[in-house]
Biopython code that builds the backbone (N, CA, C, O; Angstrom):
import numpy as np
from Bio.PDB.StructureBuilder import StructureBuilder

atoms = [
    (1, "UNK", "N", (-35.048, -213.531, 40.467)),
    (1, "UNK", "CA", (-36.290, -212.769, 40.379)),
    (1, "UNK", "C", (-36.321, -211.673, 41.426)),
    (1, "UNK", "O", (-35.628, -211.665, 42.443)),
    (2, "UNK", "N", (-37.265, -210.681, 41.039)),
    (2, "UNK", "CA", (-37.000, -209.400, 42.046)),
    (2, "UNK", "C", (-38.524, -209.365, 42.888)),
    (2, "UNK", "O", (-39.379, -210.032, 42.305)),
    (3, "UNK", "N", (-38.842, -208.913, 43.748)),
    (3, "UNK", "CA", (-40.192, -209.280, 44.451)),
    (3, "UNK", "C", (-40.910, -207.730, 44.461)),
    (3, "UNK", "O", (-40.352, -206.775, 45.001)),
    (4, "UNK", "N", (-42.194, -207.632, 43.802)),
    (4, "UNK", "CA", (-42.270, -206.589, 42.955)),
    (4, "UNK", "C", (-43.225, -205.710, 44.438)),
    (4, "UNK", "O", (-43.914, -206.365, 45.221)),
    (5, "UNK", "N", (-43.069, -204.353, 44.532)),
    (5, "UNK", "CA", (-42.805, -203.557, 45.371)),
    (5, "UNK", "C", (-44.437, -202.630, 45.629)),
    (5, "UNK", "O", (-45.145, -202.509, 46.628)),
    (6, "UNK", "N", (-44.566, -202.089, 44.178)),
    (6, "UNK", "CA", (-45.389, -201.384, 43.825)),
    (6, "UNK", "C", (-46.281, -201.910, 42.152)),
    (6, "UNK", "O", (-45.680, -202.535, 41.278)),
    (7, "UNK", "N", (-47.220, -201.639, 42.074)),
    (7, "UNK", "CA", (-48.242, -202.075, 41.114)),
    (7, "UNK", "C", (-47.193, -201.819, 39.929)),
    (7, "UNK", "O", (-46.239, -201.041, 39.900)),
    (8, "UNK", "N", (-47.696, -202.772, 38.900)),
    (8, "UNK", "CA", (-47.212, -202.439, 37.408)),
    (8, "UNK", "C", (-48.357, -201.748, 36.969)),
    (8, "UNK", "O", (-49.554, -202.020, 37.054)),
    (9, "UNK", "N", (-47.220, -199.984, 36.065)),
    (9, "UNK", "CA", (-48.597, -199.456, 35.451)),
    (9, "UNK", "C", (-49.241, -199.731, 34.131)),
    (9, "UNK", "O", (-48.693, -200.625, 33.486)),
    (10, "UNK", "N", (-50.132, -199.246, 33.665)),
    (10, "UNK", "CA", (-51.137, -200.068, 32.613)),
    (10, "UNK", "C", (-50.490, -199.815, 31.261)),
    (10, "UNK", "O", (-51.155, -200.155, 30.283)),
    (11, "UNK", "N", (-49.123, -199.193, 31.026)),
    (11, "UNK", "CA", (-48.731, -198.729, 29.333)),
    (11, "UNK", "C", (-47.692, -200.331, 29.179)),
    (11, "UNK", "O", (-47.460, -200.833, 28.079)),
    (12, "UNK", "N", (-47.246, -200.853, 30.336)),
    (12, "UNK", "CA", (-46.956, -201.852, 31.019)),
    (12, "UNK", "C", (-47.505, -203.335, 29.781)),
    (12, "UNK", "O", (-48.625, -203.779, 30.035)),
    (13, "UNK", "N", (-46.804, -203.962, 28.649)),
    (13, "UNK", "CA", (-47.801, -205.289, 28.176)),
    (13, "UNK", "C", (-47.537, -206.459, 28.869)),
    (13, "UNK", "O", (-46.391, -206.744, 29.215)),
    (14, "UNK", "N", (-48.681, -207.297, 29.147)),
    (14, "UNK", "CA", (-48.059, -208.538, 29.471)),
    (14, "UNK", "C", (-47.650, -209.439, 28.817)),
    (14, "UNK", "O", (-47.529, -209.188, 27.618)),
    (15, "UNK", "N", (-47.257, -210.876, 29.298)),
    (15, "UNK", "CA", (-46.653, -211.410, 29.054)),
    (15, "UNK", "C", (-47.623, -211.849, 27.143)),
    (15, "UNK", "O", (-46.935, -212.062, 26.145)),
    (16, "UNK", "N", (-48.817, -211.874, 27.109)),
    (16, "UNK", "CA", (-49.533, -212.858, 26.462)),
    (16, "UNK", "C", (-49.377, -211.898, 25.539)),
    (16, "UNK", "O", (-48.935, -212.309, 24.467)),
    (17, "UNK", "N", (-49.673, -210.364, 25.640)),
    (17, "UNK", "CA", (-49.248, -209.279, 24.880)),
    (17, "UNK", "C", (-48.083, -209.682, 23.524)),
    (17, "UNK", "O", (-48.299, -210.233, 22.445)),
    (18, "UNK", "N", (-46.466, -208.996, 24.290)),
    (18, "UNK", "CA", (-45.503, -209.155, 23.797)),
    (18, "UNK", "C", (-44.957, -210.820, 22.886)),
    (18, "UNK", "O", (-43.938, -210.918, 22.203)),
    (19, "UNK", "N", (-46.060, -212.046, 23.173)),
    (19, "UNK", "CA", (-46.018, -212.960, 22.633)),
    (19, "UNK", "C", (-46.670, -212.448, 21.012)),
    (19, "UNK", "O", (-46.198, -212.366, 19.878)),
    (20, "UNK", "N", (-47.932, -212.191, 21.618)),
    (20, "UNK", "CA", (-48.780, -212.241, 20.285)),
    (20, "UNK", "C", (-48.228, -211.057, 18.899)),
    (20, "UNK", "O", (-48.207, -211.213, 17.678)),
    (21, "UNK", "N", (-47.851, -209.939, 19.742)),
    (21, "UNK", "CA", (-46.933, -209.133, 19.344)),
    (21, "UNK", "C", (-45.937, -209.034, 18.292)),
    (21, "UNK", "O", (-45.801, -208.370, 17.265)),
    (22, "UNK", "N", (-44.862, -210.523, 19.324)),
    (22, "UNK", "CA", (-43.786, -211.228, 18.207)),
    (22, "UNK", "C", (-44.160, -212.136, 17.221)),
    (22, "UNK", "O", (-43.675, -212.351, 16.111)),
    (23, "UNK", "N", (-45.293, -212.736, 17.926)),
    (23, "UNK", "CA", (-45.763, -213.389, 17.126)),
    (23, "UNK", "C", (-46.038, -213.284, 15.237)),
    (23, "UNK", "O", (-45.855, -214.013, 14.262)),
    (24, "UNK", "N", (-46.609, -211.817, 15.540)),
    (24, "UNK", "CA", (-47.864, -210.729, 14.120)),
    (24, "UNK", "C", (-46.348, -210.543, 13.481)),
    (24, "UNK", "O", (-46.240, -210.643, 12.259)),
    (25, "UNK", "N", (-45.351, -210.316, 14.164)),
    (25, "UNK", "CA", (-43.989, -209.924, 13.298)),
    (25, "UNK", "C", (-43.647, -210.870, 12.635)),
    (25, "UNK", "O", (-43.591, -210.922, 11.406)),
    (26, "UNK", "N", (-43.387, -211.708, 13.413)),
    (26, "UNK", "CA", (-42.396, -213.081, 13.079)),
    (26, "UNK", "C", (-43.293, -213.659, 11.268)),
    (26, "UNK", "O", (-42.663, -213.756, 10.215)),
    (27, "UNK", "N", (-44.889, -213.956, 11.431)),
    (27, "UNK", "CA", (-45.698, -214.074, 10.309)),
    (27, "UNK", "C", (-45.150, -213.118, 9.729)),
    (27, "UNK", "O", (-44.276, -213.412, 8.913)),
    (28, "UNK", "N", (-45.508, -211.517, 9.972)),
    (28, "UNK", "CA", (-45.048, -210.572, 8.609)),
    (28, "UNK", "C", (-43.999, -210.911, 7.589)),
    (28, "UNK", "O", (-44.070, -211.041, 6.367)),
    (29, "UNK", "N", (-42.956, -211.022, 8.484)),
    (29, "UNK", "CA", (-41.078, -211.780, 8.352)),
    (29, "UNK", "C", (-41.222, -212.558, 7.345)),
    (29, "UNK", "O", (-40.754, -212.285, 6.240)),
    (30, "UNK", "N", (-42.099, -213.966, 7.681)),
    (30, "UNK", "CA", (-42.004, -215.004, 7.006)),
    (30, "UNK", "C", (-42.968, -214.615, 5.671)),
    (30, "UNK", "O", (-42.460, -214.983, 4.612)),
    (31, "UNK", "N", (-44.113, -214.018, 5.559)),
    (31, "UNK", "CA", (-44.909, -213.437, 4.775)),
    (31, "UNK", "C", (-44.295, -213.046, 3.476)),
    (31, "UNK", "O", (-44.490, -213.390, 2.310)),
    (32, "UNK", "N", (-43.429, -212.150, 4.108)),
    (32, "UNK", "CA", (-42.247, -211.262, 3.342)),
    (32, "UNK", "C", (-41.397, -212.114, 2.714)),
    (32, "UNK", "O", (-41.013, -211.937, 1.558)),
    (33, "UNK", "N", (-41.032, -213.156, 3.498)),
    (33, "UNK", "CA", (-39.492, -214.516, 2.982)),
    (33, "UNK", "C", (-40.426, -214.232, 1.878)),
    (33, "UNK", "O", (-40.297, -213.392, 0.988)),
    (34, "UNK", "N", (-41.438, -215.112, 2.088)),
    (34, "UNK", "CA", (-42.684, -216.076, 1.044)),
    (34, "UNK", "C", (-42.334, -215.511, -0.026)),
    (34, "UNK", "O", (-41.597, -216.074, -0.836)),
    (35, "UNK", "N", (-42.831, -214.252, -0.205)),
    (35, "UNK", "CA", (-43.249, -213.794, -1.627)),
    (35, "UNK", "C", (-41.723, -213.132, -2.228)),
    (35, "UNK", "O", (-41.610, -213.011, -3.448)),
    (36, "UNK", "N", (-40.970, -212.861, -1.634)),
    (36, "UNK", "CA", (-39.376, -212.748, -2.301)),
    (36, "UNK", "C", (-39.105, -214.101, -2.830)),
    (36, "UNK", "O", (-38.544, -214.227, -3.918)),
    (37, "UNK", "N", (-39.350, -214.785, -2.356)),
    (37, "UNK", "CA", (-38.817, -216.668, -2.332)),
    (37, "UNK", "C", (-39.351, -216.747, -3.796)),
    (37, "UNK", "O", (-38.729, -216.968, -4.835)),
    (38, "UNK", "N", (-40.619, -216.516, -3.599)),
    (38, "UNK", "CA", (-41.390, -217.124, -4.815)),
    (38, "UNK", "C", (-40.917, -216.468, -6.416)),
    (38, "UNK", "O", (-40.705, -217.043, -7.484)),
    (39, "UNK", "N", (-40.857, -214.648, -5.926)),
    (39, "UNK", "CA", (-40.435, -213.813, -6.848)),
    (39, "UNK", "C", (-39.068, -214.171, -7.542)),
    (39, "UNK", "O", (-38.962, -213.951, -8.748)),
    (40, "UNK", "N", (-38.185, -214.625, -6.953)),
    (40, "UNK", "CA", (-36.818, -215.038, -7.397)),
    (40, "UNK", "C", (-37.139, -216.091, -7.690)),
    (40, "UNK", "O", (-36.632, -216.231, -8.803)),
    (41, "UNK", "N", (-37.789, -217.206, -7.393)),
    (41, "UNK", "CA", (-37.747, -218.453, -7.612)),
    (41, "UNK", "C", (-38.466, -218.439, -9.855)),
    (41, "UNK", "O", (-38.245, -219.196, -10.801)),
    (42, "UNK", "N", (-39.061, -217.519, -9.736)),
    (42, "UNK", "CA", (-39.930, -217.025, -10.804)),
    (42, "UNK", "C", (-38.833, -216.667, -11.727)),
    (42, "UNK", "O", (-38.522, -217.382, -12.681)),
    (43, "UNK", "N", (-38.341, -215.726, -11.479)),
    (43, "UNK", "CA", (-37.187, -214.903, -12.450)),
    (43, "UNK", "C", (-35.847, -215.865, -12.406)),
    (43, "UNK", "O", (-34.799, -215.435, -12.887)),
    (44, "UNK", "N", (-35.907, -217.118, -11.844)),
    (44, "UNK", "CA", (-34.943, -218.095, -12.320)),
    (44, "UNK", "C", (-35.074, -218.769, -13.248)),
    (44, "UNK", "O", (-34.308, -219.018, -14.179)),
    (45, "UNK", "N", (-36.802, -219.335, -12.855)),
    (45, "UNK", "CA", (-37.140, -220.257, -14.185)),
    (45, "UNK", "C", (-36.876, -219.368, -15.387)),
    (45, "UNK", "O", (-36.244, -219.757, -16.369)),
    (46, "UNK", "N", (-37.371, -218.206, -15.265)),
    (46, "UNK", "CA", (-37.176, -217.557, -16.565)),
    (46, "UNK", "C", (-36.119, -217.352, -17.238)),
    (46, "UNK", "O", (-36.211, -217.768, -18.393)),
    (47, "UNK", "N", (-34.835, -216.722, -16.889)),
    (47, "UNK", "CA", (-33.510, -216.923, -16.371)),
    (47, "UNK", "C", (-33.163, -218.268, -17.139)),
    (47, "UNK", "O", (-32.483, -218.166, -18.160)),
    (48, "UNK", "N", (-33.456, -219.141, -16.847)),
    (48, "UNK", "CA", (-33.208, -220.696, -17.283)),
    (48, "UNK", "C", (-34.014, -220.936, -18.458)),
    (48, "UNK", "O", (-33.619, -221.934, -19.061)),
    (49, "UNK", "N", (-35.062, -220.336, -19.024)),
    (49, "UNK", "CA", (-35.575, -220.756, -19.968)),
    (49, "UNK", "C", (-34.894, -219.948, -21.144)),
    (49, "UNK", "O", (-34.716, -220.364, -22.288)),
    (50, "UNK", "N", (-34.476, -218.443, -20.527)),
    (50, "UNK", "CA", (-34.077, -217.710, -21.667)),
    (50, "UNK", "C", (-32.209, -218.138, -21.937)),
    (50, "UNK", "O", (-31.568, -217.882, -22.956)),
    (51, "UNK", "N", (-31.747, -218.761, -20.814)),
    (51, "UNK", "CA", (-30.568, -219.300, -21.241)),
    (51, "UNK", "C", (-30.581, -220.549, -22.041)),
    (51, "UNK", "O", (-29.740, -220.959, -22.841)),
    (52, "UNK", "N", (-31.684, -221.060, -21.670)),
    (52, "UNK", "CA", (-31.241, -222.506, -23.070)),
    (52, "UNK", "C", (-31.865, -222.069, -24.081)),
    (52, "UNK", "O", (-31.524, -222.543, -25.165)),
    (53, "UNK", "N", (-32.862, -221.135, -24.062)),
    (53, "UNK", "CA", (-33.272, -220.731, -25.930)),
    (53, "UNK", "C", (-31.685, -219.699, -26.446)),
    (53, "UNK", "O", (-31.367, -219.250, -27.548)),
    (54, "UNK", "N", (-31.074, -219.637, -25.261)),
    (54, "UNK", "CA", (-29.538, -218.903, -26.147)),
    (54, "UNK", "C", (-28.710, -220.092, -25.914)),
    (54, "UNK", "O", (-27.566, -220.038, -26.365)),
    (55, "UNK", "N", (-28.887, -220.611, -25.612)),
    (55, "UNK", "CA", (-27.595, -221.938, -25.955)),
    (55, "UNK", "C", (-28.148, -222.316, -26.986)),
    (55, "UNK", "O", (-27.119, -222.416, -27.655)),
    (56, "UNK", "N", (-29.395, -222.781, -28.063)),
    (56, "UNK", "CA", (-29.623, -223.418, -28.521)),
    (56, "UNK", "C", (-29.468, -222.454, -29.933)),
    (56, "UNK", "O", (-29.452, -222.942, -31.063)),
    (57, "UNK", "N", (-29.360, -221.004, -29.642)),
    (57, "UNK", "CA", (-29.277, -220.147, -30.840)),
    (57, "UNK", "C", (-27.931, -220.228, -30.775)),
    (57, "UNK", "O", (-27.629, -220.327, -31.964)),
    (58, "UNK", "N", (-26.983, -220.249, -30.189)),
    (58, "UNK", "CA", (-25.929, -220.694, -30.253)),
    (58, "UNK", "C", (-25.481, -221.823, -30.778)),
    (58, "UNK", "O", (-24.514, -221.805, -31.540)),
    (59, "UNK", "N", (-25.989, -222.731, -30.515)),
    (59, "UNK", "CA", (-25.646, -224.332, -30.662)),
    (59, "UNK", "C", (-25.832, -224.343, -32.258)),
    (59, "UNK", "O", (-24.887, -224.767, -32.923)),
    (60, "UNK", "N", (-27.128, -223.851, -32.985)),
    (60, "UNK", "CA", (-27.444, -223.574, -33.683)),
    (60, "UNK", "C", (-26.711, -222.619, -35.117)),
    (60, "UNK", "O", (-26.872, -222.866, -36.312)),
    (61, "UNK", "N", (-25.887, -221.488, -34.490)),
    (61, "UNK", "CA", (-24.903, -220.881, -35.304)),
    (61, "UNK", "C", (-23.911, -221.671, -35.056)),
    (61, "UNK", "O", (-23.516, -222.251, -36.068)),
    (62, "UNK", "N", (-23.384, -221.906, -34.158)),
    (62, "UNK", "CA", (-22.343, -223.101, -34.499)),
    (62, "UNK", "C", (-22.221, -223.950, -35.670)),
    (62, "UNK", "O", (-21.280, -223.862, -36.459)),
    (63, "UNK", "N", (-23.200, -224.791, -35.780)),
    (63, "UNK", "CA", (-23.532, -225.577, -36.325)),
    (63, "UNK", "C", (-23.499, -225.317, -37.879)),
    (63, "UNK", "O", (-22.964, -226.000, -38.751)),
    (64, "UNK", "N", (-24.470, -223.731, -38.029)),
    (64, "UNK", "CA", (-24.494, -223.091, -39.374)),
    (64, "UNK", "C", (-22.893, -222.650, -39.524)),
    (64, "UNK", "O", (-22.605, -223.013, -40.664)),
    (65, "UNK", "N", (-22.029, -222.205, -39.082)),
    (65, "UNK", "CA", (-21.065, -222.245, -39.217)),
    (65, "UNK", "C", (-20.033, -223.069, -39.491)),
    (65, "UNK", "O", (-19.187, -222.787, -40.340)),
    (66, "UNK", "N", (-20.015, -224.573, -38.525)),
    (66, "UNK", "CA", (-19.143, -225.766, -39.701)),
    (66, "UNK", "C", (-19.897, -225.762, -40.982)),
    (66, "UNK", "O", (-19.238, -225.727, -42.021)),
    (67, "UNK", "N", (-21.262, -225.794, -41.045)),
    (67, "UNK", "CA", (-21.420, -226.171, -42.572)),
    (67, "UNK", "C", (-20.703, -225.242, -43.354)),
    (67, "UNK", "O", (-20.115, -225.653, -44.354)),
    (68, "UNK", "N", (-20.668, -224.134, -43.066)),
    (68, "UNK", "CA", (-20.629, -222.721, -44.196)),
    (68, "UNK", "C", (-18.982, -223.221, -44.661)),
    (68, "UNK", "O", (-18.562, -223.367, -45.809)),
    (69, "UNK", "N", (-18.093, -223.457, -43.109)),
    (69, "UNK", "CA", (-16.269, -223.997, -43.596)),
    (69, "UNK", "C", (-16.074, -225.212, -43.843)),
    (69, "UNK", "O", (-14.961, -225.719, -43.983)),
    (70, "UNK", "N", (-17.494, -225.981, -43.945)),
    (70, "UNK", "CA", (-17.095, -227.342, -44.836)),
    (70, "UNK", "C", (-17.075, -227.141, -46.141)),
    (70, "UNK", "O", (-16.078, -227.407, -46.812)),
    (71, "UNK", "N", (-18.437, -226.530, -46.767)),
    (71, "UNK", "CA", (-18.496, -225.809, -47.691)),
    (71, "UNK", "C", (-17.253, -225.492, -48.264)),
    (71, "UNK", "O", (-16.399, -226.184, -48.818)),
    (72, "UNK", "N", (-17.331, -224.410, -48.034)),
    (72, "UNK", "CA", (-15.567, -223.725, -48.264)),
    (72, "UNK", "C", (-14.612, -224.682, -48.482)),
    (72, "UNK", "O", (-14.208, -225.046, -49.587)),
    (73, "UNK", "N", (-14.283, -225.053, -47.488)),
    (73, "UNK", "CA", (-13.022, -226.125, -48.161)),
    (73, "UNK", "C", (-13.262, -227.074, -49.109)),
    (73, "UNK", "O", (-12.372, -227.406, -49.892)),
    (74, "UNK", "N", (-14.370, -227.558, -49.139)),
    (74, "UNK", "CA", (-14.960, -228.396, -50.310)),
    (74, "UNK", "C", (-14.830, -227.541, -51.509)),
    (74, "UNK", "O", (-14.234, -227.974, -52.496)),
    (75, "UNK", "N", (-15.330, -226.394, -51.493)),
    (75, "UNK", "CA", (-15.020, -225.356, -53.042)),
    (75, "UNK", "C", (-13.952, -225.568, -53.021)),
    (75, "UNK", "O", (-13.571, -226.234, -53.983)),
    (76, "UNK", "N", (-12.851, -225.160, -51.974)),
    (76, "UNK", "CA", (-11.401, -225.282, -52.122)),
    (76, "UNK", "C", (-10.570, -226.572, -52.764)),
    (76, "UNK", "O", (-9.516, -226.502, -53.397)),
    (77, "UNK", "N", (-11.175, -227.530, -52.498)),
    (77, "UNK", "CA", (-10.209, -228.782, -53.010)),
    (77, "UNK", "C", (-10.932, -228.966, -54.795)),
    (77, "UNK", "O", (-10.447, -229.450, -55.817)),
    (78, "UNK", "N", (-12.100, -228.403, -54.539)),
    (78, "UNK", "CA", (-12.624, -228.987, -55.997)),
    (78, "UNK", "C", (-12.006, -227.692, -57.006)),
    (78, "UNK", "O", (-12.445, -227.625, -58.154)),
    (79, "UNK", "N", (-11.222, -226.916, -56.648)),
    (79, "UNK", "CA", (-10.659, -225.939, -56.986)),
    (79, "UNK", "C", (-9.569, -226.288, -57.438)),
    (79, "UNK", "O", (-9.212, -226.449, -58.605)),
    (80, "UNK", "N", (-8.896, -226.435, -56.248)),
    (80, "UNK", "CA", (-7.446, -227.303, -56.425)),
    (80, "UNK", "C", (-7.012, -228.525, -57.528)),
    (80, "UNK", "O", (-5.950, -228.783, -58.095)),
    (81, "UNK", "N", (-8.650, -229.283, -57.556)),
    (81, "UNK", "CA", (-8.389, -230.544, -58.332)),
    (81, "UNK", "C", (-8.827, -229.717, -59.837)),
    (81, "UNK", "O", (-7.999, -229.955, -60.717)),
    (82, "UNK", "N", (-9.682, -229.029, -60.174)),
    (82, "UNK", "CA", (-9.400, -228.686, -61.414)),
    (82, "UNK", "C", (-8.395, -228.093, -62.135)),
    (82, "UNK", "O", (-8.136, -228.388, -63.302)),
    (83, "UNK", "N", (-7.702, -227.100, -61.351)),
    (83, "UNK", "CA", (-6.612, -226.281, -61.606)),
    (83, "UNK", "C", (-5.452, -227.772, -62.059)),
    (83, "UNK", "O", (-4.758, -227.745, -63.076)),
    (84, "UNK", "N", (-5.463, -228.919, -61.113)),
    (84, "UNK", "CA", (-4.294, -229.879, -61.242)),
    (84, "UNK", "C", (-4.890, -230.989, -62.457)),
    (84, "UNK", "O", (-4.372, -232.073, -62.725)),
    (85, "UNK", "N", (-5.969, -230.469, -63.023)),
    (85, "UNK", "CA", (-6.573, -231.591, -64.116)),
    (85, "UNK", "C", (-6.089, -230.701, -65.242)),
    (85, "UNK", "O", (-5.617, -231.185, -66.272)),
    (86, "UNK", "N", (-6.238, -229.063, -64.990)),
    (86, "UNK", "CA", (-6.414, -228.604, -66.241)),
    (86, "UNK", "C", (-4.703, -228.268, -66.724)),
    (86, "UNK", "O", (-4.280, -227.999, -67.848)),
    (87, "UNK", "N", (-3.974, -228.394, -65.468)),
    (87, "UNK", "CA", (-2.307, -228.595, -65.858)),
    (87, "UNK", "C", (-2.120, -229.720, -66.252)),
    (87, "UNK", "O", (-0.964, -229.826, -66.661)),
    (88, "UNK", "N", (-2.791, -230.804, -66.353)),
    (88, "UNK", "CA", (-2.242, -232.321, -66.520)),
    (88, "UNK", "C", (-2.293, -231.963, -67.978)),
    (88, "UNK", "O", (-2.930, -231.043, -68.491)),
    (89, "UNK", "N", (-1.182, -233.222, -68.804)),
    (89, "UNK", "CA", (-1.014, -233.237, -70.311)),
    (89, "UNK", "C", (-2.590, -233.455, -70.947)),
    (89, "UNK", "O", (-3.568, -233.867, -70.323)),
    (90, "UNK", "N", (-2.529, -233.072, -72.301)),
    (90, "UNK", "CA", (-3.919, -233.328, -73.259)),
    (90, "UNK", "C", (-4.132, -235.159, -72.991)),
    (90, "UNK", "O", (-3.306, -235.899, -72.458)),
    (91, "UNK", "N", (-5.290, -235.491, -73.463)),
    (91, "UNK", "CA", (-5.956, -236.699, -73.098)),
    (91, "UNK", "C", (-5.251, -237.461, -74.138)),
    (91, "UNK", "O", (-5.380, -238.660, -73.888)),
    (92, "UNK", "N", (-4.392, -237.214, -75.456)),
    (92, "UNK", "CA", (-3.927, -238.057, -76.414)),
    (92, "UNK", "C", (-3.263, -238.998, -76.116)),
    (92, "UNK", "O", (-3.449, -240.184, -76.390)),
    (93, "UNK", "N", (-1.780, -238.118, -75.059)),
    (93, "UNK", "CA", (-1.171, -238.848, -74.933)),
    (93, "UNK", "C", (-1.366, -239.902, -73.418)),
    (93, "UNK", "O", (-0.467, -240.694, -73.136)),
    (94, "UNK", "N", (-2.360, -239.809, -72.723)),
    (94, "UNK", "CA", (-2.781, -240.375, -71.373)),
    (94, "UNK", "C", (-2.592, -241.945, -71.871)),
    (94, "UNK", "O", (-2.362, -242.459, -72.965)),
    (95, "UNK", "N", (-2.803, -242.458, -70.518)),
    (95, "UNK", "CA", (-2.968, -244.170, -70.985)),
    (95, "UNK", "C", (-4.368, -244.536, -70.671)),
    (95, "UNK", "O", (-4.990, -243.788, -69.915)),
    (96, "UNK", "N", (-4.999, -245.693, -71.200)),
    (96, "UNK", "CA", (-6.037, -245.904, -70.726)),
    (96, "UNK", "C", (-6.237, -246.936, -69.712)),
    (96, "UNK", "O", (-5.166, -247.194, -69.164)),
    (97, "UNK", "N", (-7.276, -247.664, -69.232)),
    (97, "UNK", "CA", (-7.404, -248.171, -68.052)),
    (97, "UNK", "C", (-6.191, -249.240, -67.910)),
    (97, "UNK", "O", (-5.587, -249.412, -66.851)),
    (98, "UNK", "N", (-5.880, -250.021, -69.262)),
    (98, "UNK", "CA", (-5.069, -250.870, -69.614)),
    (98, "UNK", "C", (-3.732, -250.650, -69.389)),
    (98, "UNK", "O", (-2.872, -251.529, -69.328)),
    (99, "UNK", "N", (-3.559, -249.421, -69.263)),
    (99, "UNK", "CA", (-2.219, -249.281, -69.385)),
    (99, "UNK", "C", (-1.792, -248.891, -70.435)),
    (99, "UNK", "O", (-0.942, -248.034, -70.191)),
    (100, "UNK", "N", (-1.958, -249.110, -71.972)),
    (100, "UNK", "CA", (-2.002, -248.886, -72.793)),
    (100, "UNK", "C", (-2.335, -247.315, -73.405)),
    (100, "UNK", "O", (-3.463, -246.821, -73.413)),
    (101, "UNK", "N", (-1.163, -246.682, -73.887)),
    (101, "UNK", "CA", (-1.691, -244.745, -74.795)),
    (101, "UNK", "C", (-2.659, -245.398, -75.698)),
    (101, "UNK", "O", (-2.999, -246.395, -76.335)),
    (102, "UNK", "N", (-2.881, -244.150, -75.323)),
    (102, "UNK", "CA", (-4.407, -243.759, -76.832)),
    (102, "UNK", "C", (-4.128, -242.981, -77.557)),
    (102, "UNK", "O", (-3.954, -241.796, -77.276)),
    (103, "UNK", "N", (-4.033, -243.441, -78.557)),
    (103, "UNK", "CA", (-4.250, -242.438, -79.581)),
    (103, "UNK", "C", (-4.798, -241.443, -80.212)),
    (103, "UNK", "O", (-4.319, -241.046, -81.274)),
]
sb = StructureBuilder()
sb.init_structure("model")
sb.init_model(0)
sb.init_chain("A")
sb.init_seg("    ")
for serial, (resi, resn, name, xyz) in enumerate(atoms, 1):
    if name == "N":
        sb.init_residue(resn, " ", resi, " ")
    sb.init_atom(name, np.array(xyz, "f"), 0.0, 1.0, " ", f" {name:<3s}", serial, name[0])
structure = sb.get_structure()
């Protein structure tokens, strides 16, 4: 410590001053965190709500999509099986359940 000589002049704050001072800042600071905090905290939920209504429009075309290539291949085999019915011989000479041609 220094042992003070001559008066401190009055532009001079004291100690209780420069407290209260840091104090009014330090609140502003945190004031400021606050409402950024909250603002982002806001545009996350949202953020999060608008990502699962797109996962779910997603999830959703997906979904419409196996049906559409089940579909499809289902036309496809029932395709296949007529084309291989309508090459098979006339029904005369077939056998019936017996084993047995029909006539």
């Amino acid at each position: 410590r220094r042992e003070i000589y001559k008066p401190m002049p009055d532009s001079v704050k004291t100690y209780a001053e420069v407290i209260k001072e840091k104090f009014h800042i330090v609140h502003q600071k945190h004031k400021a965190f606050r409402k950024c905090y909250w603002q982002q905290y806001r545009e996350m939920r949202k953020f999060d709500e608008q990502n699962k209504c797109n996962q779910e429009l997603y999830r959703k075309a997906i979904k419409e999509e196996m049906k559409k290539r089940k579909v499809q291949k289902q036309k496809e085999l029932l395709s296949l099986r007529d084309r291989q019915n309508s090459s098979e011989p006339s029904s005369l000479f077939s056998k019936d359940s017996s084993g047995k041609r029909r006539n």
